[in-house]
C-alpha positions in Angstrom: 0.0 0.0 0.0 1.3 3.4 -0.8 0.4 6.6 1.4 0.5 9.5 -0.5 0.2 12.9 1.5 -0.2 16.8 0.6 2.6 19.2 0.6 3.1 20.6 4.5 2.4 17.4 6.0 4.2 15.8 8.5 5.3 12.3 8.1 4.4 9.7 10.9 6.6 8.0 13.1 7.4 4.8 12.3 6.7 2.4 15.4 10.1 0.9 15.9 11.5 4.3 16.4 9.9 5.3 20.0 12.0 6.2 22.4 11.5 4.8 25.7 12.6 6.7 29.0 13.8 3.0 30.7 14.1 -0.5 29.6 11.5 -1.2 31.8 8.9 1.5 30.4 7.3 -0.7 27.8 6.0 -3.8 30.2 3.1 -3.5 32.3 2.1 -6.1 34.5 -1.2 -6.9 33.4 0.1 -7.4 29.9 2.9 -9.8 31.0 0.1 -11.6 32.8 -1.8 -11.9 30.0 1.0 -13.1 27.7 1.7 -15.5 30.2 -1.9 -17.0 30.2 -1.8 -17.4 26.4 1.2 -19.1 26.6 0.1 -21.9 29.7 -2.8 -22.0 27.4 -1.1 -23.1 24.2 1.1 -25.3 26.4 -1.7 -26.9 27.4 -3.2 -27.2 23.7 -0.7 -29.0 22.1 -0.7 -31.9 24.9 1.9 -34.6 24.2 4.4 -33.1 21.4 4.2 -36.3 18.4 5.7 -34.0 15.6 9.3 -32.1 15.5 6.9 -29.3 15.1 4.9 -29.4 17.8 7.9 -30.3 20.0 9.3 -27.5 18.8 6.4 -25.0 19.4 6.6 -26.4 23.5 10.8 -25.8 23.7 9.8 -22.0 22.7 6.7 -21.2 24.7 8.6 -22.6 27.7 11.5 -20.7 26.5 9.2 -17.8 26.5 7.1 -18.8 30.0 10.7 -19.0 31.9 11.7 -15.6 30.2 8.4 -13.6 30.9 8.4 -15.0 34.5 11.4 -13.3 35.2 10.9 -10.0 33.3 7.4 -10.4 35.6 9.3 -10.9 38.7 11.5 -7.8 38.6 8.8 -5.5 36.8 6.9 -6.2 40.6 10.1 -5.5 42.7 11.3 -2.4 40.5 7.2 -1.4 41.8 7.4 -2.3 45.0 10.5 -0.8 45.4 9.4 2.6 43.5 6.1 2.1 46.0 8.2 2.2 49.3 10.5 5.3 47.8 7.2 7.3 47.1 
């Protein structure tokens, strides 16, 4: 698809350049909860791993469980340490 756009205008910002203030800015812990849910969830879905794919597909989302757990972890001490400051 190609935008086309009038002398004057501004062009957007493209998504993958934002500028966060910390590392830590971008992760809320609702939405690591939630990403954590789908993930148990597809776990769960593909049961017993018979094909290189699906055995595959479990190595990553526990990959990705393990990972989010600890992103999760510090996300809720960086708050609960920012709580006790404030």
């Amino acid at each position: 698809m190609v935008e086309t756009r009038n002398r004057g205008q501004s062009r957007a910002r493209r998504p993958g350049r934002q500028v966060f203030k910390s590392a830590w800015s971008g992760f809320s812990v609702t939405s690591l909860e939630a990403d954590l849910a789908y993930f148990q969830a597809r776990l769960e879905l593909l049961g017993k791993p018979d094909t290189i794919n699906k055995k595959a597909q479990e190595e990553t989302f526990r990959f990705l469980l393990e990972a989010m757990n600890g992103i999760l972890s510090k996300l809720k001490r960086r708050q609960r340490a920012g709580a006790d400051h404030g």
